[in-house]
Every structure is written in structure tokens, then in C-alpha cells.
C-alpha positions as CSV (number, residue, x, y, z in Angstrom):
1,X,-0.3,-25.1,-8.7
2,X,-0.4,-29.1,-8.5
3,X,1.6,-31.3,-10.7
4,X,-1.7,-32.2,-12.7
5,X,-3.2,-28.5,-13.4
6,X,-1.1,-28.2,-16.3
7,X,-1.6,-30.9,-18.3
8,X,-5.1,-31.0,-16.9
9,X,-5.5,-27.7,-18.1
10,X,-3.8,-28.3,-21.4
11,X,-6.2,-31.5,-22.7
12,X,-9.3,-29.3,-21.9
13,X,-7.5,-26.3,-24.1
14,X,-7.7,-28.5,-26.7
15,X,-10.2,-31.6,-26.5
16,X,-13.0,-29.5,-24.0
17,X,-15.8,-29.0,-27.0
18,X,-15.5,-33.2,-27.5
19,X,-14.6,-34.8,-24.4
20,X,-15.4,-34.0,-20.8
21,X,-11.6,-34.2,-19.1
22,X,-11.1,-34.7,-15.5
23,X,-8.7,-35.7,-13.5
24,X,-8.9,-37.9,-10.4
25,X,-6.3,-38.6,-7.7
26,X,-3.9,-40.4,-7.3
27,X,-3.6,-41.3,-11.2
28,X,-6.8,-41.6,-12.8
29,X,-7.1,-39.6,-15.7
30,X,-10.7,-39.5,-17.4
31,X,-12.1,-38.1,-21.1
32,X,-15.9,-38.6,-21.4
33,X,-17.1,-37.8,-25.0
34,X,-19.7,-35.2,-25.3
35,X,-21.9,-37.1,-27.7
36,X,-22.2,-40.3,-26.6
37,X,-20.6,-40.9,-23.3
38,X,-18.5,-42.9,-23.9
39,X,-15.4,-43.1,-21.3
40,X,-11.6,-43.1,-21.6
41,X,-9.4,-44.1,-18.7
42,X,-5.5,-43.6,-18.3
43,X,-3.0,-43.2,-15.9
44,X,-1.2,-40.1,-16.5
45,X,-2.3,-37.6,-19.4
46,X,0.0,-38.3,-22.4
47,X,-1.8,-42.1,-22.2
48,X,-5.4,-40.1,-22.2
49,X,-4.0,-37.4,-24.7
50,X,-2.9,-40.7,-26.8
51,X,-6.5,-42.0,-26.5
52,X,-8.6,-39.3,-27.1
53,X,-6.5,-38.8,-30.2
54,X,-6.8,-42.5,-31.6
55,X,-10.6,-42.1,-30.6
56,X,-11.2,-38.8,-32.2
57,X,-9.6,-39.9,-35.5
58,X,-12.0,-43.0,-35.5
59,X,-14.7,-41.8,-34.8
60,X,-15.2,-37.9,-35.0
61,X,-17.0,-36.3,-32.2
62,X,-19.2,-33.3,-33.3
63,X,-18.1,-30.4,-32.3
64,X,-21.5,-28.2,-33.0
65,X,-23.1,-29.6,-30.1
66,X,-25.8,-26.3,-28.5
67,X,-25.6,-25.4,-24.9
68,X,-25.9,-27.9,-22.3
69,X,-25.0,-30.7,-24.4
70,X,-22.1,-31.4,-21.6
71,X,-24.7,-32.1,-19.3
72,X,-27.4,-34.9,-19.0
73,X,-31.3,-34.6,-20.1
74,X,-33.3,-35.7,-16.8
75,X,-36.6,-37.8,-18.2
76,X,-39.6,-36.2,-18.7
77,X,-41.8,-37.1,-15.4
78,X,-45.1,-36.0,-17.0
79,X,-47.8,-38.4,-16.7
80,X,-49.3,-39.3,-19.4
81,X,-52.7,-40.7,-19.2
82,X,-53.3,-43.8,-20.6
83,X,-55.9,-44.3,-24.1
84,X,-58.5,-45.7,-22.1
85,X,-58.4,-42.5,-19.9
86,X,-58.7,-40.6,-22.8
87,X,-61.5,-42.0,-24.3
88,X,-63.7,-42.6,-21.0
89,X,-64.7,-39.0,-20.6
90,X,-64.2,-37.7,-17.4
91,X,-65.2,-39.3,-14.2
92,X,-68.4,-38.6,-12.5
93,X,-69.8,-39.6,-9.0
């Protein structure tokens, strides 16, 4: 086991269902909140456990969130036609 699994470990035991948590070497400790995004940075993980505490007790991240809600929504690529389109009638000739 590395030096970081452990404390890696521990932060996602007990922030996982509000923040994203990963770790990056050499010291480059990251939370990511689950409902907005937004990003935390430290250098070891009692700074990022300090952090995510100060940030969750400002501002409350919801916990309830449904599957998936870890991961981003791609955009909708359907084409949309514009009004005029619509109107027109189909094409003929």
C-alpha cells in the first residue's frame, strides 16, 4: 500500500457522496463537489480534509444527488430544425 491510500481512502469514506476526491502525485490533493464542480486544491490531505470541511459547512452539498450525478451530462447533439423549416412544408423538386 502507498503512503497516500490511506488517507485517500479515508476522505472518500467520508466526503465520497459530496465531493469527488483524488489524489495526484507528487502532492496534489483534489476534492471536486458533486453539485456544482467546484474544485479544492491542497497539498497533503489534512489541508483538503480542512477545506472540504470549511466548504461543506458553508455551503452544504446535497447529498440526495440520483445515479450518475458524479459524472458529466454530454449536450444534446439533436438538430433542431429551425421555425422557418417548420413552417415551409416539406421540400419538393
Amino acid at each position: 500500500m502507498s503512503d497516500w491510500e490511506g488517507p485517500l481512502d479515508a476522505l472518500r469514506w467520508h466526503w465520497d457522496s459530496a465531493y469527488l476526491i483524488s489524489f495526484f502525485e507528487p502532492d496534489n490533493w483534489v476534492a471536486q463537489r458533486r453539485d456544482n464542480r467546484e474544485t479544492l486544491r491542497a497539498d497533503n490531505p489534512v489541508d483538503l480534509r480542512d477545506l472540504i470541511v470549511a466548504d461543506y459547512n458553508a455551503n452544504p452539498v446535497s447529498r440526495s444527488a440520483g445515479p450518475g450525478a458524479d459524472r458529466p451530462v454530454p449536450p444534446s447533439c439533436a438538430f433542431r430544425p429551425s421555425r422557418a423549416a417548420i413552417h415551409a412544408g416539406p421540400r419538393t423538386g
